[in-house]
C-alpha positions as semicolon CSV with decimal commas, in nm:
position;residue;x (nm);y (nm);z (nm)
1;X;0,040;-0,320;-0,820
2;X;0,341;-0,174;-0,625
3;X;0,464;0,021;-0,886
4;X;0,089;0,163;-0,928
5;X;0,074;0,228;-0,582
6;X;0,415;0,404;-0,560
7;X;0,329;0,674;-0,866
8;X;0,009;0,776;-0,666
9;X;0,266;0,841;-0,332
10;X;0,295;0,488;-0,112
11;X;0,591;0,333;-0,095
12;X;0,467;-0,083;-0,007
13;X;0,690;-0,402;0,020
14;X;0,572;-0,739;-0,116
15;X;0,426;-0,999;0,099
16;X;0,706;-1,237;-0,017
17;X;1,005;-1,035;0,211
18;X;0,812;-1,271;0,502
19;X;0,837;-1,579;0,260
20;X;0,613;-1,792;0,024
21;X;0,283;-1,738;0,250
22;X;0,282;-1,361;0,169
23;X;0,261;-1,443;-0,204
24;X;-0,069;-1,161;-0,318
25;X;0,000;-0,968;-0,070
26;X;0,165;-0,637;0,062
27;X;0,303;-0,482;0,314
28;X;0,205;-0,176;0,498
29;X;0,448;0,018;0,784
30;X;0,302;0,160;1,056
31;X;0,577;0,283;1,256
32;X;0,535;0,664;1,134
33;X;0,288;0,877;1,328
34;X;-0,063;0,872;1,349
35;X;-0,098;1,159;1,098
36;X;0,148;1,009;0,832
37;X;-0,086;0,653;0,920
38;X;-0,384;0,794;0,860
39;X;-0,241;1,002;0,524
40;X;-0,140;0,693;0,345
41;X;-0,463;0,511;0,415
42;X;-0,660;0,804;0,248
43;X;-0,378;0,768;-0,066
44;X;-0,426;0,412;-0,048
45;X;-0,841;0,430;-0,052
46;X;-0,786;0,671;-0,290
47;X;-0,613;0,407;-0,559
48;X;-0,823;0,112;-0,458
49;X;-1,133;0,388;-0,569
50;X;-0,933;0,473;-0,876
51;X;-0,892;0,097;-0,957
52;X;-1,244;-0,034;-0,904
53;X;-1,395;0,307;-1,157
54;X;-1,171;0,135;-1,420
């Protein structure tokens, strides 16, 4: 899933860099500013909409 995340433009971390309760998980920065935020969500709707058409 990261590395089909990160060829459509998001760069994510696993869950696991907090330890063995993150396992199926991933992790999401939201340090940048609003407008980078709110860019990555759209990329990120954008591959959860590519992934559900199949």
């Amino acid at each position: 899933m990261m590395q089909y995340l990160y060829a459509r433009g998001l760069a994510v971390r696993p869950g696991t860099e907090f330890g063995a309760r993150g396992e199926r998980h991933i992790r999401f920065s939201f340090a940048p500013a609003v407008g980078v935020i709110e860019a990555g969500v759209a990329l990120f709707r954008a591959a959860l909409a590519e992934l559900q058409a199949g």
